[in-house]
C-alpha positions as CSV (number, residue, x, y, z in Angstrom):
1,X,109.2,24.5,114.9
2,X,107.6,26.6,112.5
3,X,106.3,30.2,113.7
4,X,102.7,29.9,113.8
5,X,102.6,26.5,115.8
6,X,104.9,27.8,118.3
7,X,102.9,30.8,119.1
8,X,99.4,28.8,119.3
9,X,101.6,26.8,122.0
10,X,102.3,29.7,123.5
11,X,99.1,31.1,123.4
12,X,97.6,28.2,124.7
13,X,99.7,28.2,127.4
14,X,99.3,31.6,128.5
15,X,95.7,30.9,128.4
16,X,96.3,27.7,130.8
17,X,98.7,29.9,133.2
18,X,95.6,32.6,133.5
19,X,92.7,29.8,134.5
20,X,95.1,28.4,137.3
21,X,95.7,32.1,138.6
22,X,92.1,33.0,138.2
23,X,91.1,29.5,140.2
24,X,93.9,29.9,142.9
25,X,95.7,27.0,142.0
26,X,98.9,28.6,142.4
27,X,101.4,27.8,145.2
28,X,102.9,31.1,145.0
29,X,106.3,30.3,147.6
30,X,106.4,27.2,145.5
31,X,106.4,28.6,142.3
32,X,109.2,31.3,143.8
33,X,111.9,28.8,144.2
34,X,111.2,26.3,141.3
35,X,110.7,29.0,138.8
36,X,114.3,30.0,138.5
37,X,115.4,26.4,138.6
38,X,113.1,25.5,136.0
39,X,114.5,27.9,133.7
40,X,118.3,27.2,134.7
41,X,117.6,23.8,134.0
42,X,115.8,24.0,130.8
43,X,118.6,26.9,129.4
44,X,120.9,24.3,130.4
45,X,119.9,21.2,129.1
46,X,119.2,22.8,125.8
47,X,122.6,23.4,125.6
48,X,124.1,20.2,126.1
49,X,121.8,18.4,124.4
50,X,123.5,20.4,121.3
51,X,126.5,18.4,121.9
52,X,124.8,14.9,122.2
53,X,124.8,13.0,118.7
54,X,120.8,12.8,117.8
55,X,120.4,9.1,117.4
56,X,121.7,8.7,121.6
57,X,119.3,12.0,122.6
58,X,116.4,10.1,121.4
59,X,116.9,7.0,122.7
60,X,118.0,9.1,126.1
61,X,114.1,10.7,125.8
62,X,112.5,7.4,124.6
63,X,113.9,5.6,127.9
64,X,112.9,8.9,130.0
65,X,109.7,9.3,128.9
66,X,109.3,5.0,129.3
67,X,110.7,5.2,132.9
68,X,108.6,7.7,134.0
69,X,105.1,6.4,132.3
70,X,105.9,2.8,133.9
71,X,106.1,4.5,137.4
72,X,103.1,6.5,137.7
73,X,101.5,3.2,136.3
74,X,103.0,0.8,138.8
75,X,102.4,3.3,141.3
């Protein structure tokens, strides 16, 4: 990803992060035990997705991202 697009993301993120804080929209205890498992998972997955070939990892996130769109539809 090249540098300037990754820290507009970021920016932009950080900027979404503050307005939830500022409107209390954070479930602090919440956010306490999914925020390490978040990461762990993330850290994780990155690396075994290294060790995927690319042609099966995108039909892995294709059928993900399909899976989860047709449930919140049907639901």
């Amino acid at each position: 990803m090249a540098p300037s697009r990754t820290v507009l993301t970021s920016a932009a993120n950080t900027m979404a992060v503050v307005c939830f804080i500022v409107a209390g929209a954070v479930r602090w205890r919440e956010l306490a035990i999914m925020l390490p498992a978040v990461v762990a998972g993330g850290y994780l997955a990155a690396r075994g997705a290294r060790h995927l070939p690319p042609f099966l990892l995108r039909v892995a996130i294709v059928v993900l991202c399909a899976g989860v769109t047709v449930y919140f539809f049907r639901r």
